[in-house]
N, C-alpha and C positions, 0 to 999 in steps of 0.2 A: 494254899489257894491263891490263884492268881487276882492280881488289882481288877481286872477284869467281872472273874467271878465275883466278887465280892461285891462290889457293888450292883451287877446285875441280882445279889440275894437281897442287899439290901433292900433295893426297889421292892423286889416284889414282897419282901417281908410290911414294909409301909405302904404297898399295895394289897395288900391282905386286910391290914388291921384298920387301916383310916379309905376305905374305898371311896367315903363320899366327903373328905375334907376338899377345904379350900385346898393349894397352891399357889407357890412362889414359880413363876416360869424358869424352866430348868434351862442353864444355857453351857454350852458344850465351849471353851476355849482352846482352840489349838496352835501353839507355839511352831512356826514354821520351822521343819531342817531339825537338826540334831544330832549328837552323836556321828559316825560314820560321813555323815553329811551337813557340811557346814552350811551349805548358802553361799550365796555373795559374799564377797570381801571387801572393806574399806578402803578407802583411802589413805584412812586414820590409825589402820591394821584392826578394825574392830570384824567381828563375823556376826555375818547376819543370824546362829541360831544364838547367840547369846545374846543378841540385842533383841530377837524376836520373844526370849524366853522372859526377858525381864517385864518388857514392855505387859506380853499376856499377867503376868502374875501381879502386876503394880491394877492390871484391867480385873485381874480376877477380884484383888482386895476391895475398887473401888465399886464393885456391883454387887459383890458382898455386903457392904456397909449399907447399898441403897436394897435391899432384901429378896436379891434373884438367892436362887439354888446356882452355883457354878463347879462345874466341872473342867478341869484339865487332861489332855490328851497326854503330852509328856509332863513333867514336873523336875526333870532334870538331862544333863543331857545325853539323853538317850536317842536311839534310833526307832521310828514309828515309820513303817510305809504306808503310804496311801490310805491305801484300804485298810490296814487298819486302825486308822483315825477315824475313817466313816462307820466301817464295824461296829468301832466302842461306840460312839454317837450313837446309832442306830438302837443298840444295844440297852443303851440308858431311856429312851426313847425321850429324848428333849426336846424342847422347844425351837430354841437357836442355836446355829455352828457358827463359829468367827473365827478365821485363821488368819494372824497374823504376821508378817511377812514384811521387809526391808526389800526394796529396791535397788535395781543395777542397767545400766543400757549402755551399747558400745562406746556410743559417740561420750560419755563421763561430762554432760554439758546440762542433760535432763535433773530436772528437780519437780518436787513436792510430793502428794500424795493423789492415791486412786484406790477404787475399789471394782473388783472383778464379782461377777454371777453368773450365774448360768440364766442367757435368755434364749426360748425357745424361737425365737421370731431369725435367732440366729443360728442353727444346729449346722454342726461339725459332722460331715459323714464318717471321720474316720475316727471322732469322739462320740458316742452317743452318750446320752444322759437317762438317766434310770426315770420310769413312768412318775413316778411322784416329782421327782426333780421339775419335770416339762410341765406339770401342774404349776408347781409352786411359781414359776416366772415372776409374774405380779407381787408377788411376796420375799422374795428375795431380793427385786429392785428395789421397793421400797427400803428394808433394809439397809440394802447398799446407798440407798440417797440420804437417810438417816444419819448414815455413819460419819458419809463423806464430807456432807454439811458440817456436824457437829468437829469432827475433827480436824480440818482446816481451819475452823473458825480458834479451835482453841488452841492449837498448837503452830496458828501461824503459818503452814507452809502453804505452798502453791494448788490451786484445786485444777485436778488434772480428768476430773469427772470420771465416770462411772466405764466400764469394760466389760461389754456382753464377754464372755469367756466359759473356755471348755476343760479348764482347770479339774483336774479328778475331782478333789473338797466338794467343790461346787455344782459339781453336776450327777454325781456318785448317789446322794445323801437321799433320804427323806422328808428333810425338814426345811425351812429357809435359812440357805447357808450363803457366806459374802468369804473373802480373802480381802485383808487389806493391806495394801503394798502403802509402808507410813510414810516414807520417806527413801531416796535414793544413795545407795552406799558409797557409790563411785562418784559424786558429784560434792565438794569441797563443803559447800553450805549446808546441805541436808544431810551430810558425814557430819559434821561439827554438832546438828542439833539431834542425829542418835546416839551420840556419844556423850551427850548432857543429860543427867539425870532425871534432872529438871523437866526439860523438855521433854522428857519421854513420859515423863509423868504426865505433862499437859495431855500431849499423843492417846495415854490410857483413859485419863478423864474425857477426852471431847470422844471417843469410840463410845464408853458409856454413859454421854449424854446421848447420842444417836441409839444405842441401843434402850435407853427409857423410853427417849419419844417415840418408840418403830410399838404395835401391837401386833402381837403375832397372829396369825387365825388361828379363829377356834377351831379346835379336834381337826389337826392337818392330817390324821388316819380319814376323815372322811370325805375327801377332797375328792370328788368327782365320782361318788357313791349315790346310787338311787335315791339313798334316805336323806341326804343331807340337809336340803332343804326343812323336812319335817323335824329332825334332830335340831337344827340349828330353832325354827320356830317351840320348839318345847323345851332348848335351852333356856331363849329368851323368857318362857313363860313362868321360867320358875321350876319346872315340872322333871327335868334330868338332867344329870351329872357326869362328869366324865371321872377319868381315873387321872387325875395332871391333866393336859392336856391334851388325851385322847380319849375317843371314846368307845375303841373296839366294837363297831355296829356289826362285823359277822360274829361275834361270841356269842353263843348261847346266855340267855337271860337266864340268872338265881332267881329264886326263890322269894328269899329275901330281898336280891334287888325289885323283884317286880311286886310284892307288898309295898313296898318304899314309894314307890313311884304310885301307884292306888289310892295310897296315902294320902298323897300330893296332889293327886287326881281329884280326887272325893270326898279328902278333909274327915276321918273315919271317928271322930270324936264330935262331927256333929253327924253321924246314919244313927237310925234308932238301932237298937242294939237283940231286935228281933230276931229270932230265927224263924227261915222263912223259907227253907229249900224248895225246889221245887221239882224234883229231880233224884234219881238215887246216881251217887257215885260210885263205879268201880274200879277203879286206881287209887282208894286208898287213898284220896287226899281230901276232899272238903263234902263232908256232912254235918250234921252239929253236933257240938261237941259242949260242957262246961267252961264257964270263965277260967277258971284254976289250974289247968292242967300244965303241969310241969314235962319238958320232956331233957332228956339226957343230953343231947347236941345243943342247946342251946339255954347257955351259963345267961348268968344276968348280964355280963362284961362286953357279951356277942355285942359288934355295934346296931343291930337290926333289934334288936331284945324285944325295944319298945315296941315298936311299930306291931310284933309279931303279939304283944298284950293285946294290942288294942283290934288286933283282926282279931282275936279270941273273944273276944265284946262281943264283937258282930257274928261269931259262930261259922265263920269262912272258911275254917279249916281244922282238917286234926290230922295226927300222929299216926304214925305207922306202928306197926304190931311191938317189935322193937324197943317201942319206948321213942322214937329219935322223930323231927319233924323237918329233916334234911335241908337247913336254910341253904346249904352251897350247893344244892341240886338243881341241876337245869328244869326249867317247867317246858310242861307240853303247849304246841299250840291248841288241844283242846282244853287244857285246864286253865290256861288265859282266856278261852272265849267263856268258861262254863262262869269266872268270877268277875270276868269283866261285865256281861252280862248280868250276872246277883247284884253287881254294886250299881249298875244303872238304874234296876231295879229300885233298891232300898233307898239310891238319891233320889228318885223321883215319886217314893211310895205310891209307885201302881200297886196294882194287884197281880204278880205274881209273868212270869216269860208271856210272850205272845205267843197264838198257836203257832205251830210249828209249818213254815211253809212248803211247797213244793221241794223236793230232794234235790237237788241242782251237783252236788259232788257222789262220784263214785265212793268213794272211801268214808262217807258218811252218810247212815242209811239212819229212816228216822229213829229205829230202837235204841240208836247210842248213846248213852247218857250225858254226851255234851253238844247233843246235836238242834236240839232245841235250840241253846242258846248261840251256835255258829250260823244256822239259820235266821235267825232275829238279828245279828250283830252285821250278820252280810243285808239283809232287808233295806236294813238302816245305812248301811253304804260304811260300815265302820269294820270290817273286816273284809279280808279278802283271802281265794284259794292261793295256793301255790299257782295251779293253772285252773283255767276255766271250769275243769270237772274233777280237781284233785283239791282235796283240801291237807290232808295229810296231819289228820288229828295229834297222833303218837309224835311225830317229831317236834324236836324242844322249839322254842320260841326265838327268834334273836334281836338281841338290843334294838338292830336298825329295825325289825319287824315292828317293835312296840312302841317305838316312835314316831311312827309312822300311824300306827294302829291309832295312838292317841292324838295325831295332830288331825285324823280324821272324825274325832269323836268332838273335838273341842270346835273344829269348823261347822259344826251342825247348826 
């Protein structure tokens, strides 16, 4: 199995079992050159990928120590093209990409240091830059000011500021990506201070000072998505989570995840613990049921367990014929309106769905058993059709839908 694979299992292995931990911001290091491709040459006779290589790996220990997740592109000297460096990045789905890189210019007179990005206020016709990139602008300068700052200051050299640039690294990527050029190879004085341990040392420390004080955005997958807004207000609330730093708003919502968030909604250890349908189900999924009921899919160790105890309090749901209560199953948008709608209810101990108003969706007529409460939840301005006359009960629900759904429920 390749370096590759593996770690793309890992992730999703610790994306399986911890979906709602904290994180440490994953930051992707890439060692300029390598192998087949040296880089620039010194003065001194040193090669820019051995000094690029050192440099990353003294930056990887010292952001290590300070508690990022970091990851390395090469580790030795190997040959990496372009793309895939942006690949593995992409692949791991990290926070930040930093590629480090050593200096050279004809005139051999130029010194200090600089940092290149991609900014869209500048596009290359004959470079373009991938749609996320051209998002990220504002977030990759930063970055790149971050860095610039910190590592001139610590390492002394010349601050030769910042370089809109159309660098593959940098405009390739999805995340906020920088290239830092530390110092100049061909140039007597900033040859002398790549060549010192020392100072390369300084060089690693002041880039991961610039990378403490930079904050990445949150969930950079939803950067210029309908929901964002709503996503970002019910991060802040407390009320959803991402997976690391993303938060995949077109995936289909679990099960599980969307008790979780209800949870969180509604506080389900103080609803009375009534059963109180109003309504028959037929899909199988929430009638009343007993406290007790054990089902085969779901061990005590499942991390949703709890949550799934305490909806059986409230009688919200039961098990399929099977024996199984399928937490990793995608829900329906009727079966989020039929429970979203129960828990309004039971927060607010009315008495019971409001009547059922005019049919307004084709695809939801009033016999359906979740259509009472789609028509109550649209009344109320807290859910919406697909389009104007489609509701489209049967299809699952998605992340950005339910964040959306609840930033609309919370603004009432």
């Amino acid at each position: 199995m390749t370096l590759l694979k593996r770690l793309i299992l890992l992730t999703f292995i610790l994306t399986i079992a911890f979906p709602y931990q904290a994180f440490a911001y994953k930051i992707v290091l890439d060692a300029g050159h390598g192998g087949s491709d040296p880089g620039a040459s010194g003065v001194n006779g040193l090669k820019e990928k051995d000094v690029n290589l050192d440099i990353t790996q003294k930056l990887r220990d010292e952001l290590t120590k300070r508690g990022y997740e970091v990851v390395l592109t090469r580790t030795d000297d190997t040959y990496w093209s372009l793309a895939e460096r942006v690949n593995f990045t992409d692949a791991l789905k990290a926070d930040l990409f930093v590629s480090v890189h050593a200096n050279s210019h004809p005139n051999g007179t130029t010194r200090g240091s600089m940092v290149l990005y991609y900014d869209n206020d500048y596009p290359q016709e004959d470079y373009p830059a991938s749609d996320k990139m051209k998002q990220l602008t504002p977030y990759s300068k930063d970055l790149a000011q971050h860095v610039l700052d910190s590592l001139v200051s610590a390492a002394g050299t010349k601050n030769l500021g910042l370089v809109p640039s159309a660098v593959y690294v940098a405009r390739m990527g999805s995340i906020p990506s920088i290239l830092v050029e530390t110092a100049f190879l061909n140039q007597p004085d900033d040859a002398a201070l790549l060549a010192s341990d020392a100072a390369r040392a300084k060089m690693a420390v002041g880039i991961a000072n610039g990378i403490a004080g930079y904050a990445p955005p949150v969930f950079t997958d939803s950067l210029g998505h309908w929901a964002r807004e709503s996503i970002l207000r019910m991060k802040n609330k407390g009320i959803i989570d991402g997976i690391n730093n993303q938060y995949q708003p077109d995936r289909a919502l679990k099960r599980a995840e969307f008790l979780t968030l209800m949870d969180r909604a509604f506080s389900f250890d103080k609803l009375a613990t009534a059963c109180t349908p109003s309504g028959t189900v037929t899909s199988a999924v929430y009638s009343c049921q007993t406290a007790d009921q054990t089902y085969k899919d779901l061990p005590a160790s499942y991390w949703a367990s709890p949550v799934f105890a305490k909806a059986q309090q409230l009688n919200l749901l039961q098990g399929y014929a099977d024996g199984t209560i399928r937490p990793e199953q995608p829900i329906t948008r009727g079966e989020v309106a039929y429970l979203f709608e129960r828990l309004t209810q039971l927060s607010t101990k009315s008495g019971g769905q409001s009547p059922t108003p005019k049919v307004t969706f084709d695809d939801v007529p009033a016999d359906l058993w979740s259509a009472k409460a789609i028509y109550a939840l649209k009344q109320k301005g807290i859910i919406n059709g697909i389009t104007d006359t489609s509701f489209k009960p049967e299809q699952t629900m998605t992340r950005a839908e339910i964040a959306a759904l609840l930033d609309r429920y919370f603004a009432k």
